[in-house]
DODORO-461927 format. One record per residue (C-alpha): residue number from 1; residue in three letters; y, x, z. Coordinates in pm, whole numbers, plus 50000, padded with zeros to 5 digits. Layout:
DODORO-461927
  resi  resn      v      u      w
   NUM   ala      Y      X      Z
...
END
This chain:
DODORO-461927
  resi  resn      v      u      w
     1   unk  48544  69282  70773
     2   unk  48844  69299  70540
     3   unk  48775  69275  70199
     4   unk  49031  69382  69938
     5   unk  49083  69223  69529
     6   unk  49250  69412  69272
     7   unk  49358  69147  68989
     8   unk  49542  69259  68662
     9   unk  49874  69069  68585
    10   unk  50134  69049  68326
    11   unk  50471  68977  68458
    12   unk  50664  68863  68125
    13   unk  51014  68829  68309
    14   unk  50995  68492  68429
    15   unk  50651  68456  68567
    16   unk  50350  68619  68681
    17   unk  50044  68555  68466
    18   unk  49692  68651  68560
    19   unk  49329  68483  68584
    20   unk  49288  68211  68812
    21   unk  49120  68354  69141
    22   unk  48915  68174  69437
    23   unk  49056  68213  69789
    24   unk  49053  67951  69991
    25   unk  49220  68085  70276
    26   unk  49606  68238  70336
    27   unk  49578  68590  70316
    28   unk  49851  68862  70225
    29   unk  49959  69036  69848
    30   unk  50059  69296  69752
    31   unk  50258  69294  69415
    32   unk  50302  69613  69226
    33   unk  50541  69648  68896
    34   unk  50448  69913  68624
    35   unk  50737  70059  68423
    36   unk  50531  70072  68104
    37   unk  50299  69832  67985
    38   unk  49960  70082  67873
    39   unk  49907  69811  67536
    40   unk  50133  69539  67395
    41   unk  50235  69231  67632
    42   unk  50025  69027  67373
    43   unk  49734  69257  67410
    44   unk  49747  69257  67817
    45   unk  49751  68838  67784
    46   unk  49437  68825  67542
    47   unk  49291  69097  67785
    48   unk  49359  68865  68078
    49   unk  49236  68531  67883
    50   unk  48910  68722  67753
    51   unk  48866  68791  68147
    52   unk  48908  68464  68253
    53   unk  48769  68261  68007
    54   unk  48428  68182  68026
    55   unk  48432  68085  67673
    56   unk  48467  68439  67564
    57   unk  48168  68555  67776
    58   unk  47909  68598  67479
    59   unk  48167  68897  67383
    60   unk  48004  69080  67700
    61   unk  47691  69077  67541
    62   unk  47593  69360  67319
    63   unk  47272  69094  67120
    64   unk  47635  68931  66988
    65   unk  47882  69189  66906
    66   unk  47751  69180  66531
    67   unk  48037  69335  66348
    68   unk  48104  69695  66367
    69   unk  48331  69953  66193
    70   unk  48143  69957  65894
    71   unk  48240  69602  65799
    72   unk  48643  69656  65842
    73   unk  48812  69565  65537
    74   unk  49117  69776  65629
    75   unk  49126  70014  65981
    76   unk  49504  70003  66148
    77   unk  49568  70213  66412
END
């Protein structure tokens, strides 16, 4: 059975960074370059860290996102 893994990268014009994967075998990929980036190169990183990093995994969990709109200082958009 072939199995297939989507991973989301940042290419920042000298490397490829992305989360560190487990495959323990050779297998073939498939590298695909967008034109434009959906959020900031900075944003796409700390997206890829938060994915990665099991140190930001208590974000996943609704009992400890605490803060909400209501306590911005100051909203940017």
């Amino acid at each position: 059975m072939n199995r297939l893994l989507s991973v989301e990268a940042v290419f920042d014009g000298e490397k490829i960074k992305m989360p560190v994967i487990s495959i323990h075998r050779p297998c073939k990929v498939i590298i695909t370059f967008l034109e434009v980036p959906s959020q900031s190169e900075d944003e796409e990183i700390f997206d890829i860290l938060l994915r990665s990093d099991p140190a930001f995994d208590f974000l996943k969990s609704e009992q400890e996102d605490i803060y909400t709109d209501d306590d911005l200082i100051e909203r940017f958009e």
